[in-house]
C-alpha positions as CSV (number, residue, x, y, z in Angstrom):
1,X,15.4,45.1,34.3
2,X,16.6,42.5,32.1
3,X,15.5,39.6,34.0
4,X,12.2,41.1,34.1
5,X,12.3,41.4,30.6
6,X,13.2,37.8,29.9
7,X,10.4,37.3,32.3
8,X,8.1,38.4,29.8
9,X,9.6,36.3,27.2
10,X,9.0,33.1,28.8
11,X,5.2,34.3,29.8
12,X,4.6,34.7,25.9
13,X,6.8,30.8,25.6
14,X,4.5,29.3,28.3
15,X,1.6,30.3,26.3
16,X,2.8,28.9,22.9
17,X,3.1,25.6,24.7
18,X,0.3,25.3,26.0
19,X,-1.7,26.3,22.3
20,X,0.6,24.1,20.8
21,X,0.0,21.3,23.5
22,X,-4.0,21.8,23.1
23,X,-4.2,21.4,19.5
24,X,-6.9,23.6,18.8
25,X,-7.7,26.9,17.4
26,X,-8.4,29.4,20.6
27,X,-9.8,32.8,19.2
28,X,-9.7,36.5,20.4
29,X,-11.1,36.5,23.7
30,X,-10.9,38.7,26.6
31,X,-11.6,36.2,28.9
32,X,-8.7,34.7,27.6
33,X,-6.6,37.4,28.4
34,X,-7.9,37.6,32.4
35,X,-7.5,34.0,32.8
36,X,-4.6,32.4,31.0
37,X,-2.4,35.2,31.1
38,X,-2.4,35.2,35.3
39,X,-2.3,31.5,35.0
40,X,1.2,32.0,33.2
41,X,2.4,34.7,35.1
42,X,1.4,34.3,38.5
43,X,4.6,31.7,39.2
44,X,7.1,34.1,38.0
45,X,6.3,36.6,40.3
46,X,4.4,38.8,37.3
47,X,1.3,40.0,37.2
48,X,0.1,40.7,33.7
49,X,-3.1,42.1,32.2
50,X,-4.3,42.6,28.4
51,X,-6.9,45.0,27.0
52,X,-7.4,41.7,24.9
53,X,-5.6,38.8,23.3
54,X,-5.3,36.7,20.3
55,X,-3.6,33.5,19.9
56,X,-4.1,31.0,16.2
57,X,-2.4,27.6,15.7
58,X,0.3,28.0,13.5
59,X,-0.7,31.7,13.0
60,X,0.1,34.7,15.2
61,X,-0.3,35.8,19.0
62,X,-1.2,39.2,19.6
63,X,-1.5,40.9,23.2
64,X,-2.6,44.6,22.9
65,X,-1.9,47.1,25.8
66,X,-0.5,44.9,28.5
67,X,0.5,45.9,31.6
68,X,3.5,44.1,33.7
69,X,4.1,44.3,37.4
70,X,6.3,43.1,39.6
71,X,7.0,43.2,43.1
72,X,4.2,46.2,43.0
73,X,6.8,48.9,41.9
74,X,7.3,48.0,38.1
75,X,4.2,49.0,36.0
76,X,4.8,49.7,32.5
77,X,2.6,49.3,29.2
78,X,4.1,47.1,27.2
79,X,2.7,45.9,23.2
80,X,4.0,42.3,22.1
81,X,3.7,41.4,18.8
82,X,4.2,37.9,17.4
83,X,3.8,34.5,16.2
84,X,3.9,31.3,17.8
85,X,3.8,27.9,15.7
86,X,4.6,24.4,17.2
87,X,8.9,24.9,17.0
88,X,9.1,28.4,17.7
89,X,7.9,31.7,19.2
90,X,8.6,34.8,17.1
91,X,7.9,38.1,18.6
92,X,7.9,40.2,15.6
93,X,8.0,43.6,17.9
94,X,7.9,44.4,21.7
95,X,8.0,47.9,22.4
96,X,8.2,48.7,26.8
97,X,8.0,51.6,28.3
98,X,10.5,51.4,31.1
99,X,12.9,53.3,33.2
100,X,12.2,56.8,32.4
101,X,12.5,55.8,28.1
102,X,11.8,52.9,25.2
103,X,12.6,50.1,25.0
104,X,11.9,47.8,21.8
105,X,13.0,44.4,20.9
106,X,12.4,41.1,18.9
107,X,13.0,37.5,20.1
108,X,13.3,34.1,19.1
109,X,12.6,31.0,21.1
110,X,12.9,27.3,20.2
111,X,13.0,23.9,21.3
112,X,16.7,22.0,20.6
113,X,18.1,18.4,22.2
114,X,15.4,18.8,25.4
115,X,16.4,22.8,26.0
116,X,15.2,26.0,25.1
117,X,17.5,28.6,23.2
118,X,16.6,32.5,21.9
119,X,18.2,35.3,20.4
120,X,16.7,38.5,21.7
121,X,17.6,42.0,20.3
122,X,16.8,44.8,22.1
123,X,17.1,48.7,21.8
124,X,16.5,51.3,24.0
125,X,16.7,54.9,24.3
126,X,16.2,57.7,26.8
127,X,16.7,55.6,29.9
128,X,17.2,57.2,33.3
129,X,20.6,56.1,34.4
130,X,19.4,57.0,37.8
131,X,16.7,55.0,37.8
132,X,18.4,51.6,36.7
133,X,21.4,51.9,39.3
134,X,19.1,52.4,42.3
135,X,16.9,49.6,41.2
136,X,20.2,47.4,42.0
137,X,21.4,49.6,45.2
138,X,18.4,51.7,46.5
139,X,21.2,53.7,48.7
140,X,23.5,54.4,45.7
141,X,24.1,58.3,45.3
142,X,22.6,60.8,42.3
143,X,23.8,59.3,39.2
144,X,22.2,61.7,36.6
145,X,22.1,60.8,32.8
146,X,20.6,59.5,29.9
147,X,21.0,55.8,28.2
148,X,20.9,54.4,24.5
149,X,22.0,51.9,22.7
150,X,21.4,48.3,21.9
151,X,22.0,44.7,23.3
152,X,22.0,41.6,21.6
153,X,21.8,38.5,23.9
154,X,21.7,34.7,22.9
155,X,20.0,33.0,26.3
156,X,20.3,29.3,27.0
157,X,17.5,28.1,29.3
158,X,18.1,24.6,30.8
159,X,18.3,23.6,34.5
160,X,19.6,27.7,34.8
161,X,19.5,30.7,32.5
162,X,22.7,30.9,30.6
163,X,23.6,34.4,28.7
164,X,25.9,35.5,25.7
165,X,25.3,38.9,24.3
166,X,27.5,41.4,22.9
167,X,26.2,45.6,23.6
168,X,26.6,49.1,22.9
169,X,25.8,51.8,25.8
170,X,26.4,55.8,25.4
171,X,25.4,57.8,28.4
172,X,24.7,61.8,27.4
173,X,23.0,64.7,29.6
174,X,25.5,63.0,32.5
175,X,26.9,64.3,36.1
176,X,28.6,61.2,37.8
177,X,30.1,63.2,40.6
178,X,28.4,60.9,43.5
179,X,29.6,57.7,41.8
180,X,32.2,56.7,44.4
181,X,34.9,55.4,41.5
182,X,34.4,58.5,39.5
183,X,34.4,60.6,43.0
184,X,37.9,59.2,44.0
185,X,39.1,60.1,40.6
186,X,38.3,63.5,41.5
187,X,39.5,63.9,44.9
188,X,42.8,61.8,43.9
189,X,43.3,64.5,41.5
190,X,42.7,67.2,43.8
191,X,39.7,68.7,41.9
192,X,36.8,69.9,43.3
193,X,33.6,71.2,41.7
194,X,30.3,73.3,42.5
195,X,26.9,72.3,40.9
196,X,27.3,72.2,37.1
197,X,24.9,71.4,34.3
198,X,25.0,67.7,33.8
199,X,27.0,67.7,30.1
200,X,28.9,64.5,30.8
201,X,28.9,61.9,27.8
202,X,30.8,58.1,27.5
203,X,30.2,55.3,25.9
204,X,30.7,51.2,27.4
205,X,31.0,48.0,25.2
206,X,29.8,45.0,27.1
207,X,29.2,41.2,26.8
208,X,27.4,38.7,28.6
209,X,29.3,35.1,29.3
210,X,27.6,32.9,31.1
211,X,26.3,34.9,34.4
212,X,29.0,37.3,34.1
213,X,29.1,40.7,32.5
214,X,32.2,41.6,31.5
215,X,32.7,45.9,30.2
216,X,35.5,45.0,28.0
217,X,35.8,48.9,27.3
218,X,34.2,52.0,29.4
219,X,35.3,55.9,28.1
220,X,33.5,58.9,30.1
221,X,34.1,62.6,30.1
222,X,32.8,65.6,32.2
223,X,34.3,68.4,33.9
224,X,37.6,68.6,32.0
225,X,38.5,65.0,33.5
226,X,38.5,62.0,30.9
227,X,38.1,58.3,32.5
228,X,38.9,55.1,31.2
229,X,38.8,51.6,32.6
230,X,37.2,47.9,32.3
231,X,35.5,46.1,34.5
232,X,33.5,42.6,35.8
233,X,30.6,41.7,37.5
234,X,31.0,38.3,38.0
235,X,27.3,37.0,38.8
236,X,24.3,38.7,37.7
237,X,22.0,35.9,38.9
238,X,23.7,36.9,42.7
239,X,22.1,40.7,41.9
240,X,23.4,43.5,44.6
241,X,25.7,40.7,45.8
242,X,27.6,39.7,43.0
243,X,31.1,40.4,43.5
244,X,32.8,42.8,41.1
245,X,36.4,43.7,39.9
246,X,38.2,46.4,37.4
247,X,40.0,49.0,37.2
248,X,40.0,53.0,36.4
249,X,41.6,55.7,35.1
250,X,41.1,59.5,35.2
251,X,43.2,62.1,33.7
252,X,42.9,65.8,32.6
253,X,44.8,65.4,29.7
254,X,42.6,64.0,27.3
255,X,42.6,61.4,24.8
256,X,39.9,61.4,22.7
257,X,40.1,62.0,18.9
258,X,44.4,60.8,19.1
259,X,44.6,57.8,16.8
260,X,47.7,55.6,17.0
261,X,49.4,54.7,14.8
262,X,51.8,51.9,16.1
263,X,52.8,50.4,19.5
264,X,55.7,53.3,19.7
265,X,53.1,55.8,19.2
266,X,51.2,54.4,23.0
267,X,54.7,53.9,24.4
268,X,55.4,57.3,24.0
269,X,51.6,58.4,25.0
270,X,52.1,56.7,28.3
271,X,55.2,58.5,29.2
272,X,53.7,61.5,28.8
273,X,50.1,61.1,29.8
274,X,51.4,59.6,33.7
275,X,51.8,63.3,34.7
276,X,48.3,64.1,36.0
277,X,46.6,60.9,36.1
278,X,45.1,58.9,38.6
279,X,44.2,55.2,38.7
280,X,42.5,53.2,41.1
281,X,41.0,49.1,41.5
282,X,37.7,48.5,41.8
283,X,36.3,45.3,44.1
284,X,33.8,44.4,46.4
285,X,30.3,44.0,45.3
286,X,27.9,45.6,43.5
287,X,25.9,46.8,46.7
288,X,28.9,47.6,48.5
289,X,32.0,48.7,45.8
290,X,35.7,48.9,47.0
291,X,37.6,51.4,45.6
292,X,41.3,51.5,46.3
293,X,44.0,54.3,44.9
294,X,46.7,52.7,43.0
295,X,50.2,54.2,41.3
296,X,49.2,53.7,37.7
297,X,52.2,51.0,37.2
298,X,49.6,48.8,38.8
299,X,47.1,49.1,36.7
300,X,49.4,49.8,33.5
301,X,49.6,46.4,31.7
302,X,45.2,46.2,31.3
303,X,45.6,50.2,30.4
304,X,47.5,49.9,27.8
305,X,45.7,47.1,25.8
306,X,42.7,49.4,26.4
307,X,44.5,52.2,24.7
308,X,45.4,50.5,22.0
309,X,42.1,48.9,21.5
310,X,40.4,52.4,21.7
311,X,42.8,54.4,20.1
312,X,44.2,52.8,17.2
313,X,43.9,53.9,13.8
């Protein structure tokens, strides 16, 4: 989804160079909207259609009602607001309609020492968790819920696309039973559950450095069982493939709402909370996760900076 997005970015980018390149004043035209846009889009793999278009030197681009698609199973209206002068492209407002919710963002692009660098905030809300993780693994299990949040990413485009972002995602309205990490936590606690109304919530902090994503902090909670872990996927531009490593931990005593204090305060947490918990590591690839069952010693040194990080006062 994001690549797609960034996609659009650079259709809107190849189009400010090429007004800025020209020199002259192009007006509203529909014509211009049939022609240029597929001219644009056609080499990224996009097909993109406007009701209608404008595009002023020095002034402000417009596309109204545009319709992306890719690989014939990504359709989704999408309005793009913005300016476009000689050094920069400014997209004021982009508002996408896309897995199941919204999306809306703004972006900067700009010309610096022979490369291109953007800022690009984006928020979104009511996305269809299901939707997103089988668009990576189209054999993954049910994994019900509900996105928001927001993303801020800072891309780099030179020979290669180069990301650093910082983001915020809560899940709500969730049921993560099929998820094989979360599924292990279960069995490996001996519980077992019937059909149940999905209720589950969590929330994930995440960064982008370079092509990797790193989920510096991941807290999710349904049926009486609390999980908490980190994880990496180490190359986004490798998709399905990219390898992955983390760790998890579930436990029916819960955490949330304890603040701590001090160090001695999580010492003392940890002895207690090891009765009833269950920890396992996390490798493989995206397409094809690993999920080994640990004793919670091995995992205990990254838990316990988590813990501190989320539960300190």
């Amino acid at each position: 989804m994001l690549r797609r997005i960034i996609k659009v970015v650079v259709v809107l980018g190849m189009l400010a160079a090429m007004a800025v390149g020209a020199g002259t004043r192009i007006l509203r035209s529909d014509w211009l909207a049939e022609r240029v846009l597929t001219k644009v889009s056609t080499p990224l793999g996009l097909d993109v259609h406007a009701e209608s278009f404008s595009l002023g030197w020095g002034e402000g681009a417009t596309l109204d009602t545009v319709q992306v698609v890719e690989g014939g199973d990504w359709a989704h209206d999408v309005r793009i607001t913005g300016y476009v002068t000689p050094n920069r492209l400014l997209i004021e407002q982009a508002d996408f309609k896309v897995l199941g919710g919204r999306l809306a963002g703004r972006a900067r692009l700009s010309p610096r020492g022979g490369n291109y660098y953007a800022s690009v905030v984006a928020d979104f809300n009511d996305l269809s968790l299901d939707q997103l993780v089988h668009a990576v693994d189209p054999n993954a299990g049910t994994h019900t819920g509900r996105l928001s949040g927001s993303v801020r990413l800072l891309p780099a485009f030179d020979r290669r696309l180069v990301l650093a972002s910082e983001g915020l995602v809560r899940v709500t309205q969730s049921d993560l039973a099929d998820n094989g990490i979360v599924r292990t936590l279960y069995n490996t606690l001996s519980l077992r559950f019937g059909a149940q109304e999905p209720t589950g919530t969590g929330e994930l902090r995440l960064s982008f450095e370079g092509p990797a994503v790193v989920f510096s902090s991941v807290e999710y909670f349904n049926r009486g069982v609390e999980i908490r872990g980190a994880g990496t996927i180490r190359n986004v531009n490798l998709g399905a493939a990219s390898p992955i490593e983390g760790y998890a931990v579930g436990s029916t005593r819960v955490l949330k709402g304890i603040k701590l204090p001090g160090l001695g305060a999580l010492d003392h947490l940890l002895n207690v909370f090891q009765t009833g918990a269950a920890s396992v590591k996390i490798g493989g690839t995206l397409q094809d996760t690993q999920v080994r069952v640990v004793p919670l010693p091995e995992v205990l040194g990254p838990f316990r900076r988590l813990l501190w990080v989320q539960l300190r006062e």
